[in-house]
MARBADO-180382 format. One record per residue (C-alpha): z, x, y. Coordinates in steps of 0.05 Angstrom, whole numbers, padded with zeros to 5 digits, always signed. Each point is the difference from the previous one (the first is absolute). Example, Ala and Ser with C-alpha at 12.3 -4.5 7.8 and 13.67 -1.06 7.14 Angstrom:
2
+00156+00246-00090 -00013+00027+00069 
//
This chain:
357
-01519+00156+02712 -00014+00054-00036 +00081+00025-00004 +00014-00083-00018 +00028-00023-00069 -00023-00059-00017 +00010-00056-00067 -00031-00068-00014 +00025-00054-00034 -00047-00048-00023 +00047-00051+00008 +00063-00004+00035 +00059+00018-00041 +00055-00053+00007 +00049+00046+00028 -00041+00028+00049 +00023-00048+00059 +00064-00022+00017 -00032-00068+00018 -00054-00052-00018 -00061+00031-00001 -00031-00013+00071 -00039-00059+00008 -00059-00012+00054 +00016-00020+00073 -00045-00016+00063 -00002+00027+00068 -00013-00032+00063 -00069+00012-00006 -00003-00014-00077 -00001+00065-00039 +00037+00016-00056 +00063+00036+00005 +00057+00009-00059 +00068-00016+00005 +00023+00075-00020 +00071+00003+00036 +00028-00051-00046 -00014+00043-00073 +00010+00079+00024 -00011+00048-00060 +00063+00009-00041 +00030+00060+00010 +00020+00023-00070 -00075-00009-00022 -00021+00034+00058 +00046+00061-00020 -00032+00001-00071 -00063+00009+00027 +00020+00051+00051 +00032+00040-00056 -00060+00003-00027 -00035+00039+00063 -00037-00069+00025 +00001-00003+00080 -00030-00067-00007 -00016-00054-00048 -00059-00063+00002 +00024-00069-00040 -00043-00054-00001 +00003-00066-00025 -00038-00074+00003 +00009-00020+00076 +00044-00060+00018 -00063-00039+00045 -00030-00066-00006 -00071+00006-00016 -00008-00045+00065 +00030+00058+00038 -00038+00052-00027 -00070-00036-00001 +00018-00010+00080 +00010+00079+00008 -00064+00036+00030 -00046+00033-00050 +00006+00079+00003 -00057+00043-00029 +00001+00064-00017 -00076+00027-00013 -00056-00049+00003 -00068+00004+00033 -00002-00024+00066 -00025+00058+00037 -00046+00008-00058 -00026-00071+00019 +00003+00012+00073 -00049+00059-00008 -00047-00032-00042 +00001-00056+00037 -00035+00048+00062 -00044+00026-00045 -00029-00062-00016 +00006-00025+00070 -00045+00068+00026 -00051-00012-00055 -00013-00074+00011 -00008+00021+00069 -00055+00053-00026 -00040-00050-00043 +00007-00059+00053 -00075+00011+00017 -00019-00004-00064 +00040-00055-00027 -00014-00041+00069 -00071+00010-00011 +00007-00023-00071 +00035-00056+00017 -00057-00020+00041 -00060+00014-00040 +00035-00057-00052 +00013-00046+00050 -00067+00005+00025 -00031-00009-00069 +00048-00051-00032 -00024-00039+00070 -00079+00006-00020 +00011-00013-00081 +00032-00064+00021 -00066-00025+00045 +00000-00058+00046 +00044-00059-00023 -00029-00060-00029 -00047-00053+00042 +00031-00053-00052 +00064-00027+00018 +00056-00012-00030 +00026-00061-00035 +00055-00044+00038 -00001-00037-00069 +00045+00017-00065 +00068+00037-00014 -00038+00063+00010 -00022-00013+00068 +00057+00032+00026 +00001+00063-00034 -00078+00007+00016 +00010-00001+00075 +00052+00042-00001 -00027+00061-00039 -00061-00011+00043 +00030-00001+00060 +00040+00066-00021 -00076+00029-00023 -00026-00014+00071 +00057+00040+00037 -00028+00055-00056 -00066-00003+00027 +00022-00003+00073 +00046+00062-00005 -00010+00033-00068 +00047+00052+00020 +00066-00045-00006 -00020-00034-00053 +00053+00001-00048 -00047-00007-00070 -00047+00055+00018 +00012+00072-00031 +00036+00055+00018 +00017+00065-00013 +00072+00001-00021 +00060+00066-00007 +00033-00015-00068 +00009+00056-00038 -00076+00009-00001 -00047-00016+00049 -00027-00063-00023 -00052-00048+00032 +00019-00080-00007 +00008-00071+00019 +00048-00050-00004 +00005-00042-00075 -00034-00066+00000 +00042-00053-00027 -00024-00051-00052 -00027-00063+00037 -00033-00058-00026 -00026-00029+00070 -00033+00058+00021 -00028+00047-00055 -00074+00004+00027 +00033+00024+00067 +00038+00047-00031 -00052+00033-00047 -00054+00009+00063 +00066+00038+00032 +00006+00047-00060 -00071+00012+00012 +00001+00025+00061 +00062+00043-00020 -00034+00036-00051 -00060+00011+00045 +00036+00022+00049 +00043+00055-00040 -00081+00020-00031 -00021+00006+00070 +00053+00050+00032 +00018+00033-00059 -00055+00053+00005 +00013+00007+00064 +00068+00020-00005 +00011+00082-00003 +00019+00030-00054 +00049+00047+00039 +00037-00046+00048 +00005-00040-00066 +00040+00049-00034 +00037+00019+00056 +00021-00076+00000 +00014+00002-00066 +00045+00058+00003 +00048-00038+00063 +00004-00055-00050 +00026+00040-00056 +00056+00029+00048 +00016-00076+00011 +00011-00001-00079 +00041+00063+00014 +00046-00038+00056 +00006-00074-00053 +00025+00057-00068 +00057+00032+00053 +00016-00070+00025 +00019-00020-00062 +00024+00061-00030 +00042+00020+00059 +00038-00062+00009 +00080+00014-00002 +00018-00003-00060 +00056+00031-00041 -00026+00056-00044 -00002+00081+00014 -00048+00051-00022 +00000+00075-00035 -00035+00060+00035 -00054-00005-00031 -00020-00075+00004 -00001+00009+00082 -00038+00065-00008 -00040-00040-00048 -00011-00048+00053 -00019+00052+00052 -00052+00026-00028 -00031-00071-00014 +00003+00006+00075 -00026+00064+00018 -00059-00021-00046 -00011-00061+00042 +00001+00023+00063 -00053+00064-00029 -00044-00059-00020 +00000-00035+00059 -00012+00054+00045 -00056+00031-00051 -00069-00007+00026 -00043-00041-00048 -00061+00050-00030 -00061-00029+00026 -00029-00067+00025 +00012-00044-00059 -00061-00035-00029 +00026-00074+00002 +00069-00021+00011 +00004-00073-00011 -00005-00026-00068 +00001-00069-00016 +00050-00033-00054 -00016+00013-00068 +00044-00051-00033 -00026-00064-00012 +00023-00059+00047 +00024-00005+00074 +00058+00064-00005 +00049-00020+00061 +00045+00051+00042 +00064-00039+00035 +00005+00025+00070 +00065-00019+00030 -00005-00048+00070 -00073-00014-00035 +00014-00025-00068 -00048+00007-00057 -00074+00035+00022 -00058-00003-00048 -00015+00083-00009 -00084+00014+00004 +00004+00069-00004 +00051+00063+00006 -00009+00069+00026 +00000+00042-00067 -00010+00079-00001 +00019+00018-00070 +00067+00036-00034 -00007+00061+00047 -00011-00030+00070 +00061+00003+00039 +00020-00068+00010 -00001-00003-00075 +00052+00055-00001 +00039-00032+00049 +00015-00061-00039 +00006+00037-00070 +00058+00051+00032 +00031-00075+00037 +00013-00034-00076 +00022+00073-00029 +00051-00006+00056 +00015-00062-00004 +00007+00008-00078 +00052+00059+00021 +00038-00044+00042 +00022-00054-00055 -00006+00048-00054 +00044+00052+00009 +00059-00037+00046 +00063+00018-00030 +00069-00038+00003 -00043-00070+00018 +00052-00048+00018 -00002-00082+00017 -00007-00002+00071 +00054-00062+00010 +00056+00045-00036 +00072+00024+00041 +00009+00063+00016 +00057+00044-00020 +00053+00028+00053 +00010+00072+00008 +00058+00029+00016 +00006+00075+00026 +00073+00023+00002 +00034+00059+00018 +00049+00022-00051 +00038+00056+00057 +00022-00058+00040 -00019-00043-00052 -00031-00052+00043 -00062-00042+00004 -00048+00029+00046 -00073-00035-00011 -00015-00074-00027 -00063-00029-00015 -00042-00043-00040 -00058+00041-00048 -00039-00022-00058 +00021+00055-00065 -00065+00033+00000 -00011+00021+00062 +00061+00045-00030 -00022+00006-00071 -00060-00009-00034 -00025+00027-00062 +00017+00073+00016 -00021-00003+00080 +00057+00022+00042 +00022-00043+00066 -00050-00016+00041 -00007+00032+00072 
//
């Protein structure tokens, strides 16, 4: 309060109990409580104090807990971005549901191509002789359910949400038994992503492209909101605001024409590779790709700057396996104990922030 006297000690002076200082006890229902009643404040040092015009004073001091204990305590946040998630989340969910024709129809158009590129199967039949006989009949058994029902086949491409909208295929491991097989598949990949790629418009693709880039969004606050221990100034969570507001104005911002061409294929040399998690490693054949100004572009440039906001400018980083201290508010009028609990020093000081909320 306002009217309230308060001083801090940084650490507990030794004649500011009458007891041990209080160590960590468990309830019925296993919280932490402190054994306060056995170490009330001593009155003479409570007088000092009080002669000095301080109604109150906060000690605090390394808590007496086994790190068993405390790693069994729950976890309690204070910030993060939950809700943050939560909406996104819906927002991704309502513009999926928006591009479902177009993605379905997509998804279909490959299927149905990968299905012709890979022709009628072979009148010759396979060898029962050799260690490779096995491995033959297998992969073509596995290339006749393709041909039967292209759709579910799990080598043909795909359009895949990554970060970017990117159109792929599973990775084709090395094989010695089979490599003639498995070059006539890569074949009728590549013809199939020349096929449909033309087909595929340019403004569905970008509006793709732009749900992707909020899915970068959602990985950059997964990671950067994790709890950890660490606080921020002002201006760092303005800073991050505005990061943002500038997000959620590209997202909403209606792209300025019908773009030429969206899809561009890889310019690097070799097979480049995205990681899709459940998936595993997909061969990329092209990627929606609009240019510095489009706004999925923006999107992902403003999700690193915040990102580089969130582990740059964290003050009072601690390990996350450390105690915590034990703070002790007591009343010098009575004087008397009258709050316990376990905090970690910053969230008291930190490099000129007051007390958190």
């Amino acid at each position: 309060r306002p009217e309230t006297n308060f001083t801090a000690a940084a650490e507990a002076p030794r004649d500011a109990l009458t007891g041990p200082w209080p160590k960590a006890e468990l309830d019925a229902e296993g919280r932490l409580e402190w054994a306060t009643t056995q170490s009330p404040p001593d009155p003479q040092w409570a007088a000092k104090l009080r002669a000095q015009n301080f109604d109150y004073a906060l000690l605090l001091a390394p808590a007496s807990v086994e790190a068993s204990v405390w790693a069994g305590q729950a976890v309690i946040e204070r910030g993060g971005c939950s809700q943050l998630r939560a909406r996104l989340g819906r927002a991704q969910e309502f513009a999926l549901a928006d591009a479902e024709a177009f993605l379905d129809q997509a998804d279909a158009n490959l299927a149905s191509a990968f299905a012709t590129a890979l022709g009628p199967a072979s009148e010759t039949p396979t060898s029962t002789q050799g260690s490779c006989s096995e491995a033959r009949a297998s992969f073509d058994a596995q290339l006749a359910k393709c041909r039967a029902t292209p759709e579910a086949c799990p080598w043909r491409p795909r359009i895949y949400l990554q970060g970017h909208a990117y159109l792929g295929a599973p990775t084709m491991p090395e094989d010695k038994c089979t490599p003639t097989r498995r070059a006539s598949l890569e074949r009728a990949r590549q013809s199939a992503v020349e096929r449909v790629l033309p087909s595929l418009s340019p403004r569905w693709s970008e509006r793709v492209d732009r749900i992707a880039a909020l899915g970068e969004l959602d990985a950059v606050l997964e990671d950067g909101c994790a709890a950890r221990r660490r606080r921020y100034a002002p201006a760092s969570l303005a800073a991050m605001q505005a990061q943002l507001e500038a997000i959620r104005a590209a997202y909403l911002r209606e792209q300025l024409g019908e773009p030429a061409r969206a899809w561009t294929r890889p310019r690097d040399e070799g097979e480049p590779t995205l990681h899709v998690p459940g998936l595993g490693k997909q061969r990329v054949y092209a990627q929606v790709e609009l240019g510095p100004n489009a706004p999925a572009t923006e999107i992902r440039r403003r999700a690193q700057s915040l990102l580089d906001i969130i582990l740059s400018e964290a003050r009072c980083t601690a390990p996350s396996g450390e105690l915590p201290w034990l703070a002790l508010t007591v009343d010098l009028r009575t004087p008397a104990i009258v709050d316990a609990r376990a905090v970690y020093p910053e969230s008291l000081i930190c490099e000129g922030l007051g007390p958190e909320g």
